[in-house]
TORTOR-633418 format. One record per residue: x, y, z of N, C-alpha, C in turn; residue number from 0; residue in three letters. Coordinates in steps of 0.02 Angstrom, whole numbers, padded with zeros to 5 digits. Atoms other than C-alpha are relative to their C-alpha. Layout:
N
      n.X      n.Y      n.Z     ca.X     ca.Y     ca.Z      c.X      c.Y      c.Z     i    aa
        X        Y        Z        X        Y        Z        X        Y        Z   NUM   ALA
...
//
This chain:
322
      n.X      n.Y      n.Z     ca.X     ca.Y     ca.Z      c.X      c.Y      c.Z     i    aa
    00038   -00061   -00003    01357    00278    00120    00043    00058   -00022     0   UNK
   -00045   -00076    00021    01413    00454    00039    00025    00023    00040     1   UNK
   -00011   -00035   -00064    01478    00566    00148   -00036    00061   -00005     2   UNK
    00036   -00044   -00009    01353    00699    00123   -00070   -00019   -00062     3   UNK
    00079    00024    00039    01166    00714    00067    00011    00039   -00059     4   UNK
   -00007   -00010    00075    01136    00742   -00129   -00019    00084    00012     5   UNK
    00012   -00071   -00026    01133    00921   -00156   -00079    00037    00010     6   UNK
    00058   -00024   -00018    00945    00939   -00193   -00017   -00014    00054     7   UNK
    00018    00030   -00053    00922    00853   -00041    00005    00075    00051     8   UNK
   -00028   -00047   -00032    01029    00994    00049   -00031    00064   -00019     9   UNK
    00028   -00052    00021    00936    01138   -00038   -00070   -00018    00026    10   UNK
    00049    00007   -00033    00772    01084    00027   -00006    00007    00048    11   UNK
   -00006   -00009   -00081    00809    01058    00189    00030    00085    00031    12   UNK
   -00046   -00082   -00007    00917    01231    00191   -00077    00047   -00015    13   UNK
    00069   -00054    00037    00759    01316    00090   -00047   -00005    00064    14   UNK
    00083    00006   -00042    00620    01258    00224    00049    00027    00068    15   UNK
   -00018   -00003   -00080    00736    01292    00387    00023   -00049    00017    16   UNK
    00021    00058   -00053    00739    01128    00428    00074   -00024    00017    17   UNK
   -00067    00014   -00024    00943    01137    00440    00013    00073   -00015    18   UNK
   -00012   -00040    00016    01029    01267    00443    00051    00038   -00076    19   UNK
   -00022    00016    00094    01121    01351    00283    00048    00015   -00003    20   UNK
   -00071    00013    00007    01296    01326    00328    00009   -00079    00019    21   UNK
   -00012    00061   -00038    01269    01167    00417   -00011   -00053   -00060    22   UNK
    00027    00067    00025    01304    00986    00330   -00011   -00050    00046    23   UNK
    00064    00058   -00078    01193    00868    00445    00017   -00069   -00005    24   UNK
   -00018    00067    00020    01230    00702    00474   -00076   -00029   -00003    25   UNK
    00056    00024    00015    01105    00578    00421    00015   -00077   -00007    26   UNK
    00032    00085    00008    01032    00396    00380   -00022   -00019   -00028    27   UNK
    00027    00035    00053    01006    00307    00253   -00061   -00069    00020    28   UNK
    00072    00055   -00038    00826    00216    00281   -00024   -00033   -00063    29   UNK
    00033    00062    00063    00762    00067    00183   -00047    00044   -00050    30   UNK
    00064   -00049    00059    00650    00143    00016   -00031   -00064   -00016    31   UNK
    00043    00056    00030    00594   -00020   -00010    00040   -00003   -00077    32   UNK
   -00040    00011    00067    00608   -00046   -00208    00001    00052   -00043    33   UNK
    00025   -00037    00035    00550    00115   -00253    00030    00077    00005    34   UNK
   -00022   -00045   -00039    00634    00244   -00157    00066   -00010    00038    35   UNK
   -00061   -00016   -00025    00782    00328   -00079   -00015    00052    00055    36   UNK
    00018   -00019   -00066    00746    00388    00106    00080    00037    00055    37   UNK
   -00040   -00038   -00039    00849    00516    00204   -00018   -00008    00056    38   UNK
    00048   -00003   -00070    00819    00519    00393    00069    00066    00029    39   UNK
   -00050   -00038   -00015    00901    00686    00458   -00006    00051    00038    40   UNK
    00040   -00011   -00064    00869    00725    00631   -00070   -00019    00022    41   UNK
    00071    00016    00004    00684    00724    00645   -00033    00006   -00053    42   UNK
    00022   -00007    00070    00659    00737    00470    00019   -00051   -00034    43   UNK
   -00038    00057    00045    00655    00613    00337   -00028    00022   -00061    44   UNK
    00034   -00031    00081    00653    00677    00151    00024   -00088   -00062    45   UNK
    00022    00040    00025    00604    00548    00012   -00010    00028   -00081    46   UNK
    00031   -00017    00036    00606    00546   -00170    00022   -00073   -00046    47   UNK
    00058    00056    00027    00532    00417   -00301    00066   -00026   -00049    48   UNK
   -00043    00022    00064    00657    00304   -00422   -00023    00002   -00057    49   UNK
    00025    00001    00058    00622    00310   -00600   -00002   -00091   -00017    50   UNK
   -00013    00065    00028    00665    00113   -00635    00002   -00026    00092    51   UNK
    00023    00015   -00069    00599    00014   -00466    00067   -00069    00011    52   UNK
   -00054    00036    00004    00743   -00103   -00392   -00034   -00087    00020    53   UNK
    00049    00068    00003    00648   -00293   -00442    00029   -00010   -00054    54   UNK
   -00026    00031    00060    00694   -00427   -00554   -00020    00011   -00045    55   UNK
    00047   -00048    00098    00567   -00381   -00710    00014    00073    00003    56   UNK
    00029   -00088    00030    00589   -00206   -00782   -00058    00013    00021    57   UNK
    00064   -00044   -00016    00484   -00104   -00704    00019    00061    00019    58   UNK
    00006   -00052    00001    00471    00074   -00733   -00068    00039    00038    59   UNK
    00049   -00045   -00021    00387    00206   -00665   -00004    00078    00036    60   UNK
    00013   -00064    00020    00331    00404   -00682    00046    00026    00081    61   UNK
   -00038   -00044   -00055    00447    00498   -00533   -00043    00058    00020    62   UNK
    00046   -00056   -00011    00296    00620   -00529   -00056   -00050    00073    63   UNK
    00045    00035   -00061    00218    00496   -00416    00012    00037    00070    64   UNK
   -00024   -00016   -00069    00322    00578   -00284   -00040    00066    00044    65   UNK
    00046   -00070   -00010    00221    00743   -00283   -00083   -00053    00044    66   UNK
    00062    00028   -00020    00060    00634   -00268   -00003   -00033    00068    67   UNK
   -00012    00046   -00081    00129    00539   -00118   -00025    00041    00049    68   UNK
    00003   -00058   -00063    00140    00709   -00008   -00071    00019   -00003    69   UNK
    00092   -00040    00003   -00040    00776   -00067   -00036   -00052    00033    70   UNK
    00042    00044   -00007   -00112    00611   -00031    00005   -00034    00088    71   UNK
   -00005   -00016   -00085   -00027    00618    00155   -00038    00063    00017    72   UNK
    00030   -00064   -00041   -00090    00797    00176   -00086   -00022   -00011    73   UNK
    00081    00020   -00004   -00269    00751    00122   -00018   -00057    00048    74   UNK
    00005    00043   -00060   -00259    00598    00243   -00008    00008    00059    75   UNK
    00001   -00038   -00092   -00206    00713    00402   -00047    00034   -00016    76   UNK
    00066   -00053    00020   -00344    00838    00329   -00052   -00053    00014    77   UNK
    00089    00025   -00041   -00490    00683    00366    00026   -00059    00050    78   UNK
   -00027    00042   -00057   -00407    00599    00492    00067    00020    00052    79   UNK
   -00052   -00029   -00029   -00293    00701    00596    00062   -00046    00042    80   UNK
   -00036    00044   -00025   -00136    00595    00651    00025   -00060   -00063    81   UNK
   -00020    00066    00068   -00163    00455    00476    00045    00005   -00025    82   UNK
   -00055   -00024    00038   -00022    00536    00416    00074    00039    00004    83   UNK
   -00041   -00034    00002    00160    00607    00429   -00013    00056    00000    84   UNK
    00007   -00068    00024    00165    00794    00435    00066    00026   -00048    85   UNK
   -00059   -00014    00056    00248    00858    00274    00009    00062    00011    86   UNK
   -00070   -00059   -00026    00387    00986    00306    00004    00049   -00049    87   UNK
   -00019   -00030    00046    00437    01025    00148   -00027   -00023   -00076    88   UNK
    00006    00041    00059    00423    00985   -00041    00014    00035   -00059    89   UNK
   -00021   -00035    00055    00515    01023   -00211   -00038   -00059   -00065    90   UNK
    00043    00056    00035    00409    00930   -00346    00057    00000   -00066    91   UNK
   -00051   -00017    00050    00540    00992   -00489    00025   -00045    00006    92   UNK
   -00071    00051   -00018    00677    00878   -00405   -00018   -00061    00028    93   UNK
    00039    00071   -00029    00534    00750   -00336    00024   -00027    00063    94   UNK
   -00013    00018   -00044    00583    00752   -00186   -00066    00041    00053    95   UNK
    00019   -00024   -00050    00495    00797   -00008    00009   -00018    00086    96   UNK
   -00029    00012   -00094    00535    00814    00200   -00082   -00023    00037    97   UNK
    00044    00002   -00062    00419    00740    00320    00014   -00020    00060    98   UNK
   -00050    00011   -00083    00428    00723    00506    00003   -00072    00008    99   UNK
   -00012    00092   -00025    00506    00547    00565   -00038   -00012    00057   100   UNK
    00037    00045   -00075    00395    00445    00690    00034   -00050    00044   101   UNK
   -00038    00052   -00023    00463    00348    00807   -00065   -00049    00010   102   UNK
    00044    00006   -00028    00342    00216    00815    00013   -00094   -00056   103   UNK
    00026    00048    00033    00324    00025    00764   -00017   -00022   -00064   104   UNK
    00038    00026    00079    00285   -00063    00574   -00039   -00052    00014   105   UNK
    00064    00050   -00013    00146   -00170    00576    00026   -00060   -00032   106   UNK
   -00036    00078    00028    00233   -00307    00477    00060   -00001    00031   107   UNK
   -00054    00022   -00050    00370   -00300    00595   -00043   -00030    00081   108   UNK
    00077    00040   -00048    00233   -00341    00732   -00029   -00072   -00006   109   UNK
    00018    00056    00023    00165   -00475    00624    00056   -00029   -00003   110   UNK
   -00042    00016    00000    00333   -00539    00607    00007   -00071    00045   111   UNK
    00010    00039   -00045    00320   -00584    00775   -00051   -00040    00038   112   UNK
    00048    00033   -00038    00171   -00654    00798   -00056    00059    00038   113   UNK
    00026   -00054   -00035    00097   -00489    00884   -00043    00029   -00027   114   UNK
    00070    00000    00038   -00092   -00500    00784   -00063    00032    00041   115   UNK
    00048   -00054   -00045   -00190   -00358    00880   -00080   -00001   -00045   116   UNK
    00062   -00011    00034   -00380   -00394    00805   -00026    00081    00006   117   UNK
    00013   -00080   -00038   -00406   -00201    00897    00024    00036   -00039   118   UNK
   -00077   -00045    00038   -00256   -00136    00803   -00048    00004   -00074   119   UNK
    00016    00007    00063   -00321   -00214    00636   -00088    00055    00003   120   UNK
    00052   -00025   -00024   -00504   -00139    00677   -00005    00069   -00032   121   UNK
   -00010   -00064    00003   -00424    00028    00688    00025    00020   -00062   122   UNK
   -00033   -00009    00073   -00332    00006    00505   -00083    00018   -00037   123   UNK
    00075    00002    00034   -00511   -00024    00431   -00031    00050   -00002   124   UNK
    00042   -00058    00004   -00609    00111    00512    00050    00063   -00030   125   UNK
   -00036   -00067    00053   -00477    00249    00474    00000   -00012   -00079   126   UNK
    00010    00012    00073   -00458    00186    00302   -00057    00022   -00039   127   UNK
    00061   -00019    00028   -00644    00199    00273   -00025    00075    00010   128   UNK
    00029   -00065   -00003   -00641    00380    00345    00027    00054   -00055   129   UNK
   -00034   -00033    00026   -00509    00441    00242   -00025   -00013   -00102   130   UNK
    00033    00025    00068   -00592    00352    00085   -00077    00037   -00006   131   UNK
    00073   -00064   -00032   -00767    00453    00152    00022    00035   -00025   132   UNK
    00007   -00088    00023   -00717    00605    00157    00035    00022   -00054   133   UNK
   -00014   -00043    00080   -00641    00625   -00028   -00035   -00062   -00041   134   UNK
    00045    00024    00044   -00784    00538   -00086   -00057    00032   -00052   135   UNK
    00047   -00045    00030   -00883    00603   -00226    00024    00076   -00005   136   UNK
   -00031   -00074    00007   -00773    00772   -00232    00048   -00002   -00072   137   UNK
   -00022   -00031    00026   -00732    00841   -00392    00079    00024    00003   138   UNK
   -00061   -00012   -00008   -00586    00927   -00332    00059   -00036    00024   139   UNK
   -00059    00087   -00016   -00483    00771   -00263   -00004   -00030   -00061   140   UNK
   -00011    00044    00072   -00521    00684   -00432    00035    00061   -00045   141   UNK
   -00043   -00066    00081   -00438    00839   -00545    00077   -00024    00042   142   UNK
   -00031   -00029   -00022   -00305    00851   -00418    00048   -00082    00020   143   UNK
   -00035    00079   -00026   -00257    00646   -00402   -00030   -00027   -00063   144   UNK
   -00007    00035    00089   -00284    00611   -00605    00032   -00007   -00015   145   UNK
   -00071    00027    00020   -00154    00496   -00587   -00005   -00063   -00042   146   UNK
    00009    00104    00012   -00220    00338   -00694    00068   -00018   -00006   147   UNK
   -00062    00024    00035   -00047    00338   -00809    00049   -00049    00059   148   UNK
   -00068    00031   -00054    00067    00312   -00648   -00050   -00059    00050   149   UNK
    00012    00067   -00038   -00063    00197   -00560   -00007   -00086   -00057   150   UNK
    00005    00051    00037   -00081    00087   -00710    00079   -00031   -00005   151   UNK
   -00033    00012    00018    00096    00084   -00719    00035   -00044    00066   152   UNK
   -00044    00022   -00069    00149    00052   -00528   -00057   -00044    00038   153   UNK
    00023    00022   -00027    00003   -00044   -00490   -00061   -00074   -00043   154   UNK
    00053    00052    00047   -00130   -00135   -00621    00037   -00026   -00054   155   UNK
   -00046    00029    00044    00017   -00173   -00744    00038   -00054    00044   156   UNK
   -00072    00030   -00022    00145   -00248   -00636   -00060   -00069    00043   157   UNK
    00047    00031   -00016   -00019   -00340   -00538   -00032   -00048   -00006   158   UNK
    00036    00044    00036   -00138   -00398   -00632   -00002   -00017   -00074   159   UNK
   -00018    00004    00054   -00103   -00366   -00811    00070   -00053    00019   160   UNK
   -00072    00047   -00010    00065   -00458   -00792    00003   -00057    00021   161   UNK
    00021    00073   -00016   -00007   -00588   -00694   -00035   -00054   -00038   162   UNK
    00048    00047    00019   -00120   -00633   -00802    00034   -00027   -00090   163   UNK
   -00037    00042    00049    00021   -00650   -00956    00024   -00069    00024   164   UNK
   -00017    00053   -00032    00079   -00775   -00816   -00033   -00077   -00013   165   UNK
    00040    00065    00028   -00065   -00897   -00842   -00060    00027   -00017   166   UNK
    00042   -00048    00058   -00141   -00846   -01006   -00064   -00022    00014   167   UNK
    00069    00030   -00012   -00293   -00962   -00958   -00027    00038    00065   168   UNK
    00018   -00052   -00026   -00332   -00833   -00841    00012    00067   -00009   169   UNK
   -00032   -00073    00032   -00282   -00678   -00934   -00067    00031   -00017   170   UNK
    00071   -00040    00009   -00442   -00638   -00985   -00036    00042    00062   171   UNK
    00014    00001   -00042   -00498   -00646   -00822    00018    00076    00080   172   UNK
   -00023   -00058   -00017   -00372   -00533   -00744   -00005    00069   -00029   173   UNK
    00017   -00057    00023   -00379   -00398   -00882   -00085    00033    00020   174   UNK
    00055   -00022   -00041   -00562   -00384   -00817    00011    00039    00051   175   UNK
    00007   -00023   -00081   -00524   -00341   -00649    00054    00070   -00005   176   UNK
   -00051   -00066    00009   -00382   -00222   -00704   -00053    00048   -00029   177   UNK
    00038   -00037    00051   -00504   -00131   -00826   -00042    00017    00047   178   UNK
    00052   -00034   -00038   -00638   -00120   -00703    00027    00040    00043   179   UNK
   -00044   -00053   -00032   -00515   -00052   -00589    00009    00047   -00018   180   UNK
   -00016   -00058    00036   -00475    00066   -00709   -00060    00050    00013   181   UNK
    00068   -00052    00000   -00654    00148   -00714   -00044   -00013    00033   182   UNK
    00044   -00036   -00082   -00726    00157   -00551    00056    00047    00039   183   UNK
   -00040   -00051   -00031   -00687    00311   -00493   -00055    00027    00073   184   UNK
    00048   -00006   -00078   -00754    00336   -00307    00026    00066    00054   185   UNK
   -00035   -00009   -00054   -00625    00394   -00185    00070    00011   -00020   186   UNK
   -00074    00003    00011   -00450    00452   -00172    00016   -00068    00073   187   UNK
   -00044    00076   -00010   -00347    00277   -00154    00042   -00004    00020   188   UNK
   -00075    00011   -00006   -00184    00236   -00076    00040   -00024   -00039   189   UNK
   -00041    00048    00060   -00146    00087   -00183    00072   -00031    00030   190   UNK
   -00058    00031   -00039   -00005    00018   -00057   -00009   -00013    00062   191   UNK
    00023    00006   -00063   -00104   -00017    00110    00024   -00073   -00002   192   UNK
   -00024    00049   -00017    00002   -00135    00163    00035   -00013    00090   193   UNK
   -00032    00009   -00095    00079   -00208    00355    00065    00070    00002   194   UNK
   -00069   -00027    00012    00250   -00142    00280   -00024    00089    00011   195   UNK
    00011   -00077   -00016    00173    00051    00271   -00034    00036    00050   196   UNK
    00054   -00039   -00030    00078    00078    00409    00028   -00012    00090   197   UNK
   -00077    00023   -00026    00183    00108    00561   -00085    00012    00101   198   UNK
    00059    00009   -00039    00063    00078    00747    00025    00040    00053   199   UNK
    00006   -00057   -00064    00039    00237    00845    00004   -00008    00036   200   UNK
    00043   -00008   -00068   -00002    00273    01013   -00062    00012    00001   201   UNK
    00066    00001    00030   -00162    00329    00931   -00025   -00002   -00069   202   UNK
    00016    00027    00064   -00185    00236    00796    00045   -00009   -00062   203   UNK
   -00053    00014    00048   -00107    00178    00623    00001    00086   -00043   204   UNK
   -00017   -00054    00030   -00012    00299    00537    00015   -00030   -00078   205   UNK
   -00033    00019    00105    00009    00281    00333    00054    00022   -00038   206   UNK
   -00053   -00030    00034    00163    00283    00235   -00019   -00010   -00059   207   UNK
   -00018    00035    00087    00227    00253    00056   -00059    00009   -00030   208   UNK
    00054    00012    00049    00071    00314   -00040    00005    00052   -00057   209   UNK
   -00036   -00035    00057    00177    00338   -00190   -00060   -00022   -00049   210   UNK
    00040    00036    00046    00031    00220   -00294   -00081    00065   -00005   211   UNK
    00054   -00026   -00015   -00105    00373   -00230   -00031    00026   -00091   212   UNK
    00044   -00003    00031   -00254    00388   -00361   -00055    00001    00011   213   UNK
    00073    00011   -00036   -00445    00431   -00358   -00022   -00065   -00059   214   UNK
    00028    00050    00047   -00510    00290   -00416   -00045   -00066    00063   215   UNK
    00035    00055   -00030   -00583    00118   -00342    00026   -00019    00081   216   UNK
    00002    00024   -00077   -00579    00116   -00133    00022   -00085    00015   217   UNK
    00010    00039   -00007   -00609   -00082   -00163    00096   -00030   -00030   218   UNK
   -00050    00028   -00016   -00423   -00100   -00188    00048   -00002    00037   219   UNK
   -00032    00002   -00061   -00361   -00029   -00050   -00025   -00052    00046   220   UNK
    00054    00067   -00024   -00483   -00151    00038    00067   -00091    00001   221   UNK
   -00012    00063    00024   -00415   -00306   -00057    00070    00002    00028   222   UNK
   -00090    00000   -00008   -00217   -00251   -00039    00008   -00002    00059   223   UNK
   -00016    00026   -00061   -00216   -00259    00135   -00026   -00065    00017   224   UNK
    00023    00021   -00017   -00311   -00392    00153    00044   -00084   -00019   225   UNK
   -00071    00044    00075   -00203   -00497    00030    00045   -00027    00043   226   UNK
   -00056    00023   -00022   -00061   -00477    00145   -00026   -00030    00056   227   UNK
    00004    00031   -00075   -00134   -00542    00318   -00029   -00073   -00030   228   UNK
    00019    00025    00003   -00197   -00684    00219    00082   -00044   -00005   229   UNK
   -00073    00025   -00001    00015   -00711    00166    00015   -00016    00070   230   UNK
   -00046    00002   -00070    00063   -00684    00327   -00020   -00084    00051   231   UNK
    00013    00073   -00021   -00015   -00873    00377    00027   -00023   -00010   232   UNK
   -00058    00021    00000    00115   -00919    00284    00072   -00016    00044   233   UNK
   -00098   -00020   -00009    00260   -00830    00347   -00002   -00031    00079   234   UNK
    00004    00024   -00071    00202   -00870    00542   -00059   -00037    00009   235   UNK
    00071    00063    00027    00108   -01027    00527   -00029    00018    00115   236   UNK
    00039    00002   -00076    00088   -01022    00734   -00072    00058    00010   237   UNK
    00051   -00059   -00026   -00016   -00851    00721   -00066   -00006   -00042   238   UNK
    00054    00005    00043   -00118   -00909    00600   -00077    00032    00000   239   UNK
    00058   -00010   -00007   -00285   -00898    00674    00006    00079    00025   240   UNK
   -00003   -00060   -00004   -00233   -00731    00743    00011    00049   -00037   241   UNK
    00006   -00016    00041   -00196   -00660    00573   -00071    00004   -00041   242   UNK
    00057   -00004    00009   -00364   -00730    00521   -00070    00059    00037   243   UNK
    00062   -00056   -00044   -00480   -00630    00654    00021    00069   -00008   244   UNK
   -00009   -00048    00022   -00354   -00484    00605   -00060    00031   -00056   245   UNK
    00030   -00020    00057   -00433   -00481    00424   -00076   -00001    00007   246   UNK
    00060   -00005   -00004   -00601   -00524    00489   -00016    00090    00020   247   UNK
    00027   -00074   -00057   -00597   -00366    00611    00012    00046   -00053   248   UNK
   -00029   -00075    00066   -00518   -00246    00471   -00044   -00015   -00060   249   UNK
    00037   -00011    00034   -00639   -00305    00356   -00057    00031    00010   250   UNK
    00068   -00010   -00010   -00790   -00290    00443   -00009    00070    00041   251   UNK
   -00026   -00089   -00012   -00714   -00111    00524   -00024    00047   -00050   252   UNK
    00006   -00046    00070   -00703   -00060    00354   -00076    00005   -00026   253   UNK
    00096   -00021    00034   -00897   -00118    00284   -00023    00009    00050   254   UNK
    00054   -00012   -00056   -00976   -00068    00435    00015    00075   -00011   255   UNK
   -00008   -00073    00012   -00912    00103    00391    00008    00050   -00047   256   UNK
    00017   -00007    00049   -00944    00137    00222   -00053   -00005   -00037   257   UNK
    00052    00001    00057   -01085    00144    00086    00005    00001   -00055   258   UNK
   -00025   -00016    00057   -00990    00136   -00072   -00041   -00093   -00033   259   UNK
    00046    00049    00034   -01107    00018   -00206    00049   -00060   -00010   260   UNK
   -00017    00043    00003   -01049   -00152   -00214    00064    00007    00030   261   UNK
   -00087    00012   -00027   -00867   -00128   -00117    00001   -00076    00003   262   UNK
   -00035    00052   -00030   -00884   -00285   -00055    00003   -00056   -00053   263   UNK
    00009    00060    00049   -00905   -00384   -00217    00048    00006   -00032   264   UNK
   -00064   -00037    00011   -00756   -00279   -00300    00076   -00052    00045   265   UNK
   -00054    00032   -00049   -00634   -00331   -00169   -00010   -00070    00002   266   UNK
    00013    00059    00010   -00688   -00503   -00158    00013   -00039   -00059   267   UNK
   -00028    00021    00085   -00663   -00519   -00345    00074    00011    00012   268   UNK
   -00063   -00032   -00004   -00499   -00428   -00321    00059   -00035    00039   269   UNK
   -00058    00029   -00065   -00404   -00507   -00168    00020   -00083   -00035   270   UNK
   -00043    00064    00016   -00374   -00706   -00243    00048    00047   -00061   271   UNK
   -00046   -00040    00057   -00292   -00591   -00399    00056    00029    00014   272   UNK
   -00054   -00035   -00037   -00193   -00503   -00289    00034   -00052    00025   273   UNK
   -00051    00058   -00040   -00132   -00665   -00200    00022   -00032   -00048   274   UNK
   -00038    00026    00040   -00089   -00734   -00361    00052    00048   -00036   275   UNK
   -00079   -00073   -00013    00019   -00554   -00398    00047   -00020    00033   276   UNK
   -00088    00004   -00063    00132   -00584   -00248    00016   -00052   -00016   277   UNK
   -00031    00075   -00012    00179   -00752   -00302    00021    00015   -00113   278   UNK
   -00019    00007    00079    00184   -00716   -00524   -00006    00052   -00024   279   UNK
   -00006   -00069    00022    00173   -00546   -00531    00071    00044    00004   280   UNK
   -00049   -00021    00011    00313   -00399   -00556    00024    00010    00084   281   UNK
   -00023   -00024   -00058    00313   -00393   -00359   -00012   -00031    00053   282   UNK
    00014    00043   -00038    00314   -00550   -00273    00044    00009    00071   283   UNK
   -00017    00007   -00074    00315   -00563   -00071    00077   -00026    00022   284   UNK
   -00060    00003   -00011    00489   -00595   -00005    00007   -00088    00026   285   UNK
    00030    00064   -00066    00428   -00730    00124   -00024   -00061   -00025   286   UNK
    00036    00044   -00008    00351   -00853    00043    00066   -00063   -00040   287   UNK
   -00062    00059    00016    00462   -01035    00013   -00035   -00023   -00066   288   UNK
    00017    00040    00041    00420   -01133   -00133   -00065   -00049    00010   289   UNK
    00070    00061    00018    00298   -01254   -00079   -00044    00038    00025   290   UNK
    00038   -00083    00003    00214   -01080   -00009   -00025    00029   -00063   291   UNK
    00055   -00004    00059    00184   -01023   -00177   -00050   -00045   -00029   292   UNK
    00035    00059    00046    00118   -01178   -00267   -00088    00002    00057   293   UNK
    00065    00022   -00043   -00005   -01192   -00113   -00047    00100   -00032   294   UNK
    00015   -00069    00013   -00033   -00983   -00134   -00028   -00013   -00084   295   UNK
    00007    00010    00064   -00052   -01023   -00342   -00084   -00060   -00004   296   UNK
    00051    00052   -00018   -00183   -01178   -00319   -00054    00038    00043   297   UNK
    00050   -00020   -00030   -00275   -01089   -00188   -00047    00075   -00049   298   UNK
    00039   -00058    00033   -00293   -00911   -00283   -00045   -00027   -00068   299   UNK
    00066    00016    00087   -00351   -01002   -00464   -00045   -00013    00036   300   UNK
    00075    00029   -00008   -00488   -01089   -00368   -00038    00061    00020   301   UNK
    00024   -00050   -00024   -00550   -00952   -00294   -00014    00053   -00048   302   UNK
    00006   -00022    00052   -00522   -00842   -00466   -00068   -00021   -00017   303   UNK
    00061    00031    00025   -00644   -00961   -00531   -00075   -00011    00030   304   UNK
    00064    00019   -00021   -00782   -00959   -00411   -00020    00081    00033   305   UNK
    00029   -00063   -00009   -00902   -00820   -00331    00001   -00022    00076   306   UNK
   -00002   -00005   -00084   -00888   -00787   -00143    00014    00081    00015   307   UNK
   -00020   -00090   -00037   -00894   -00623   -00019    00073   -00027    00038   308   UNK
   -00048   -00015   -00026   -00742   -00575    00091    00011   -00062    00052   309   UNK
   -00014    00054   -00061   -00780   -00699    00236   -00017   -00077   -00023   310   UNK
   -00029    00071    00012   -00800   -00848    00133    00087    00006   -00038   311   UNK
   -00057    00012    00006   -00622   -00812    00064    00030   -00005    00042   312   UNK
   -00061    00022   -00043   -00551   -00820    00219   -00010   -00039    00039   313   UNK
    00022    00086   -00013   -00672   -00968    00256    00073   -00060   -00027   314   UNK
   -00043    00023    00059   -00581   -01053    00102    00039   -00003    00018   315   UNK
   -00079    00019   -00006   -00420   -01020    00143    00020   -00005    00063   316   UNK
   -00039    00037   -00070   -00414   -01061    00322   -00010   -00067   -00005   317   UNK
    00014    00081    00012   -00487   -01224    00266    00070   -00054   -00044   318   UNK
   -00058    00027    00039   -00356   -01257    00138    00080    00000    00036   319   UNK
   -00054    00026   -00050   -00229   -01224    00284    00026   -00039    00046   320   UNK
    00008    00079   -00076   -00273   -01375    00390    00012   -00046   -00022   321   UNK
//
């Protein structure tokens, strides 16, 4: 670790108050995942975006994302008071920004252990669907989150385009689902609703990391979480069935609280695509062993290839786990 924070770092924090402007603060270097470089410094943790993401394929991507991250937290606490970090500070120039640290649980550290709250999951769903509500159909959220470039780049490239150079006999297939992705524009999106970002309140899930934020198609936030609780059978074969009633409850949270035209056929298309991503895409799951993929690979083509809603996919693939 350095022995002091980078200087924009220190000018932000100095600029907003949030240290004082003789003081150098000690601090903590917090996981960024692959994408990011995370300060934690006192009750503050400032965050800003890598240009080149740290994964085996080249993969690039726009550092302007970082601006979009914070707007797409403040519009979150704006229809859901609590969904979100409160942001402190923010220099978009230097792509960086402060928000307050939570002390509070990760949901894939939960799952980890086995600790599959159907209640918990429930509560992911309905917030999700409120925060997808209320910047629905607004004009001014779509001018103001006309991010395709950086979501194509940090999310439908590395995804599904990429996946589907993987196995060209489904390339066609995938570029569909990317493309349609592309042009349904509904809702401002997270595009990273995952266990890993979403850390479990006292009242309720809170949302991180929504560096991928875009208005565009609701039905992939949907699918991307849904994706992972279907991995996670993998990773903790004992919780299995309790992972399962997770995704039931957070699905049926979610369409019981929405009206957006076809979501559920979208996502349904979407989610085996996504499970074949984490396994041949630019940003495969950490967790899964070898004879884990092949089973993950086998299960998503079939499923590619056929037509089903949400709860026969996770018919399907609890079947294929027995």
């Amino acid at each position: 670790m350095s022995a002091c924070l980078p200087d924009e770092v220190l000018r932000l924090l100095r600029g907003a108050g949030l240290v004082s402007r003789n003081e150098t603060p000690a601090f903590e270097v917090l996981s960024g995942g692959v994408s990011s470089e995370i300060w934690k410094v006192g009750g503050v943790c400032v965050k800003r975006a890598l240009p080149r993401l740290r994964v085996a394929q080249r993969w690039e991507a726009p550092i302007a994302r970082n601006r979009y991250e914070h707007l797409w937290l403040e519009a979150a606490t704006a229809a859901v008071p609590g969904a979100a970090p409160r942001i402190l500070a923010c220099d978009d120039k230097a792509g960086l920004f402060a928000m307050e640290y939570l002390q509070a649980p990760v949901w894939k550290e939960l799952l980890r252990q086995g600790k599959a709250e159907p209640g918990f999951a429930a509560q992911v769903g309905r917030t999700l669907a409120a925060i997808h509500s209320a910047t629905a159909g607004r004009p001014d959220v779509a001018q103001r989150f006309a991010t395709d470039e950086i979501f194509h780049a940090i999310r439908l490239e590395p995804y599904l385009v990429s996946t589907g150079r993987a196995h060209p006999d489904l390339q066609q297939r995938m570029d569909f689902l990317a493309d349609r992705t592309a042009k349904t524009r509904v809702c401002l999106v997270h595009g990273d609703v995952s266990p890993k970002n979403i850390l479990v309140g006292p009242r309720g899930p809170v949302f991180l990391d929504a560096e991928c934020a875009w208005y565009g198609d609701p039905a992939f936030d949907l699918a991307f979480c849904l994706n992972h609780l279907l991995l996670k059978c993998l990773w903790v074969p004992a919780s299995r069935s309790a992972f399962l009633d997770c995704f039931d409850a957070l699905a049926t949270s979610y369409l019981d609280s929405v009206s957006f035209e076809d979501i559920e056929e979208r996502a349904a298309s979407l989610l085996p695509a996504l499970l074949l991503a984490r396994v041949d895409g630019k940003s495969p799951v950490e967790y899964l062993t070898d004879d884990d993929k092949e089973f993950v690979r086998a299960a998503a083509r079939k499923l590619l290839l056929s037509k089903g809603n949400i709860r026969e996919i996770a018919d399907t693939w609890r079947k294929s786990l027995t």
